[in-house]
C-alpha positions as a Markdown table, in Angstrom:
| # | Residue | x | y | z |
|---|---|---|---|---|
| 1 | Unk | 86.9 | 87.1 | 142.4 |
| 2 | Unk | 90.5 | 88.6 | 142.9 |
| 3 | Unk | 92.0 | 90.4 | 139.7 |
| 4 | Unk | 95.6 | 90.0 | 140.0 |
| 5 | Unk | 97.9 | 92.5 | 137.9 |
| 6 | Unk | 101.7 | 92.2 | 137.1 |
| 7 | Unk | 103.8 | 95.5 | 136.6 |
| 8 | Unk | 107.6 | 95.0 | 136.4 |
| 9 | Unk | 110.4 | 97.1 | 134.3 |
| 10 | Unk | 110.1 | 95.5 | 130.9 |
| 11 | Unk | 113.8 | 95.1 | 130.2 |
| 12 | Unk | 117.2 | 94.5 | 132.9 |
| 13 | Unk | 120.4 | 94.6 | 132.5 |
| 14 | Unk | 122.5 | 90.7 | 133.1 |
| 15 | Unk | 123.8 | 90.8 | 137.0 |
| 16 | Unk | 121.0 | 93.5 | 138.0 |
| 17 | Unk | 118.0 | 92.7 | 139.8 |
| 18 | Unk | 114.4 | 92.5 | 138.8 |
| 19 | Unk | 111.6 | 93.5 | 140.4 |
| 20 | Unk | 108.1 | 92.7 | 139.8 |
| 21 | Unk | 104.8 | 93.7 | 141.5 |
| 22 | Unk | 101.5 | 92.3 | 141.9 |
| 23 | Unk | 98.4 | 94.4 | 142.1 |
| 24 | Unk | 95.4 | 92.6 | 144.0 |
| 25 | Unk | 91.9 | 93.9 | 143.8 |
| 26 | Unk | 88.7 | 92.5 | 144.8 |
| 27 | Unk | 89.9 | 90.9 | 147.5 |
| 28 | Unk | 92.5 | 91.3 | 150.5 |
| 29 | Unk | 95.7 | 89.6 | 150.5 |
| 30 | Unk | 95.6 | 89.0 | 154.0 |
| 31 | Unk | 92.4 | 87.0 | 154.2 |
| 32 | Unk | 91.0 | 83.7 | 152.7 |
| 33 | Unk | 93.7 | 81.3 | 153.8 |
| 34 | Unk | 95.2 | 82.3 | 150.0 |
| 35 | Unk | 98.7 | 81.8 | 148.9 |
| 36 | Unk | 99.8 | 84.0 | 146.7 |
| 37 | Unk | 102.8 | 82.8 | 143.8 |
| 38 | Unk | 105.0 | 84.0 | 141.4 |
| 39 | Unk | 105.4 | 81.5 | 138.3 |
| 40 | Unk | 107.2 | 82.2 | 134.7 |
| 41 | Unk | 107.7 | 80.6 | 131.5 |
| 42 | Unk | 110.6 | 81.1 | 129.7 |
| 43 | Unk | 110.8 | 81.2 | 125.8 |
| 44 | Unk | 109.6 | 77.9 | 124.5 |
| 45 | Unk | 109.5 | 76.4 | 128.0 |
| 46 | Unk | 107.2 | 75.1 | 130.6 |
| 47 | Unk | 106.3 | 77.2 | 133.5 |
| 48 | Unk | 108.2 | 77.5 | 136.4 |
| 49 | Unk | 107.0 | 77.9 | 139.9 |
| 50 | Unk | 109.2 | 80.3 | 142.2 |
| 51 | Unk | 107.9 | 80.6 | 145.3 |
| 52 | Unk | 104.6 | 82.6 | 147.2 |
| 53 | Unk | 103.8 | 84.3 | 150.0 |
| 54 | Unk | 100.7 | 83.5 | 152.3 |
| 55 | Unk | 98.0 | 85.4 | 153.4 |
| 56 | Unk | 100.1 | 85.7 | 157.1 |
| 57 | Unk | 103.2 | 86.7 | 155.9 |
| 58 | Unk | 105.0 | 83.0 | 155.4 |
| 59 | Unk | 107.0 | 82.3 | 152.4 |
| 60 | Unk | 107.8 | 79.6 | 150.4 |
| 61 | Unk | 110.5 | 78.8 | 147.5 |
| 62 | Unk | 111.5 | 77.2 | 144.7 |
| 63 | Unk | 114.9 | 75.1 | 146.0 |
| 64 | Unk | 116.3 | 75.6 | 142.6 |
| 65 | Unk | 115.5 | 79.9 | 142.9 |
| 66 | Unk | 116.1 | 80.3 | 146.9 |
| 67 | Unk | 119.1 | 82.0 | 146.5 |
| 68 | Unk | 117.9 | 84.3 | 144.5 |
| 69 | Unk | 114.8 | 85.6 | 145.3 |
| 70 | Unk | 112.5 | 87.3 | 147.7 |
| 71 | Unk | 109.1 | 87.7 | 148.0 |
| 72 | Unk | 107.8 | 90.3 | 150.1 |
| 73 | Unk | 104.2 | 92.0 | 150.7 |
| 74 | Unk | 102.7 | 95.6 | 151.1 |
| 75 | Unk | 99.5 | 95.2 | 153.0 |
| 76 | Unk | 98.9 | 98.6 | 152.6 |
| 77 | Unk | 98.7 | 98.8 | 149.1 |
| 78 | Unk | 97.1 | 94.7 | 148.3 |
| 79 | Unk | 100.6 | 94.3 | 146.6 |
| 80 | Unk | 103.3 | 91.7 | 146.6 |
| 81 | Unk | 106.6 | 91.4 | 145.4 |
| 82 | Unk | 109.0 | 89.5 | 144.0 |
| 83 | Unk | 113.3 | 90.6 | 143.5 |
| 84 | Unk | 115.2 | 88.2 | 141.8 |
| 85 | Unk | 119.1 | 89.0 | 142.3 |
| 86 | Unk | 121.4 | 88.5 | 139.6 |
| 87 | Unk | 120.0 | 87.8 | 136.6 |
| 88 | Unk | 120.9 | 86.5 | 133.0 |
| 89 | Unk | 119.3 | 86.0 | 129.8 |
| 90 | Unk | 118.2 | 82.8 | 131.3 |
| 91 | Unk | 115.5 | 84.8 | 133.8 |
| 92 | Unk | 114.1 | 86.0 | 130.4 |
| 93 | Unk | 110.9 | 85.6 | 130.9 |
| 94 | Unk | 106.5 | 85.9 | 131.1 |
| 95 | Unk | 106.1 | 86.4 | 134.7 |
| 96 | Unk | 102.9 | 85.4 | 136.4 |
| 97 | Unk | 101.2 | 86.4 | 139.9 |
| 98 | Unk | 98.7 | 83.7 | 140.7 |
| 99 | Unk | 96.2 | 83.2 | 143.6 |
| 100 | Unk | 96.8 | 80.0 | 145.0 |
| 101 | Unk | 96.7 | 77.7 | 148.8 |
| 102 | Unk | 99.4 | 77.4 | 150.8 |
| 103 | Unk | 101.6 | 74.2 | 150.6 |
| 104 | Unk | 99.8 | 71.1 | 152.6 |
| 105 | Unk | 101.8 | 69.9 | 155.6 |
| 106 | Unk | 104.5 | 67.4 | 154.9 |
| 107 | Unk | 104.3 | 68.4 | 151.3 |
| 108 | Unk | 107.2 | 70.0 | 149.1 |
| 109 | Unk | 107.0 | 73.7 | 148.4 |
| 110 | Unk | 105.0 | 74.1 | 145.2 |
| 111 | Unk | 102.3 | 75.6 | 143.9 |
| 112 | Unk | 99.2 | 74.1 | 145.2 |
| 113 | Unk | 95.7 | 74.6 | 144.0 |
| 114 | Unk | 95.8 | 77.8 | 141.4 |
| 115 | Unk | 92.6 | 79.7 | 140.9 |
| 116 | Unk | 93.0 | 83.2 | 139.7 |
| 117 | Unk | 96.4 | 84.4 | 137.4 |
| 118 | Unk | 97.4 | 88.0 | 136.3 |
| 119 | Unk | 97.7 | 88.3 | 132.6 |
| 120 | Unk | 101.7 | 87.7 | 132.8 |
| 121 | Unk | 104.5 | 90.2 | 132.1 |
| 122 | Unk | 107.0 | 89.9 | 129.4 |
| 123 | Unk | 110.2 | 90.8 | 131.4 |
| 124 | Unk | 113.9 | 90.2 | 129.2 |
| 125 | Unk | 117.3 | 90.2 | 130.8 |
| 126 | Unk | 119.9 | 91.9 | 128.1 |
| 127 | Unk | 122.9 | 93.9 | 127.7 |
């Protein structure tokens, strides 16, 4: 089974933008019909689903966070990425790589079937 790591700068600055990545090993990001998501949970809130990447390059997103992000991958490294543009204290957050499948036809974009997660990384937007 995948191990999925998150590594990201800790602390931004409002109106800058983050920039997380996750590490895969044990397993190729390419293969396996995987999708693979970024999720966070806010302060005292539930988690929130923001979009994924598949394992041929197709992307997904959260309608509410399409303006503002971007997920991209590095094959060479079993590594993908997520910028989010803009940010406020409100993107304070745990952010979460998960292993997941990709959205079923004719279905919303959304996480779908989660199997592995990273341990999450504490990122905080402040001045």
């Amino acid at each position: 089974q995948e191990q999925l790591q998150e590594s990201g700068p800790g602390l931004v600055k409002p109106s800058q933008t983050l920039s997380l990545t996750c590490t895969v090993s044990g397993g190729s990001i390419t293969t396996g019909y995987f999708a693979w998501n970024w999720i966070r949970q806010p302060p005292g809130k539930g988690l929130e689903w923001m979009g994924l990447i598949t394992y041929d390059g197709s992307t997904y997103y959260s309608p509410s966070l399409k303006s503002r992000t971007s997920i991209s991958r590095d094959t060479s490294k079993n590594q993908f990425s997520l910028q989010l543009i803009s940010v406020t204290p409100e993107d304070t957050a745990v952010y979460y790589c998960a292993r997941g499948i990709r959205p079923p036809a004719h279905m919303p974009p959304d996480s779908y079937g989660l199997d592995d997660w990273g341990k999450g990384a504490l990122d905080t937007v402040s001045s």
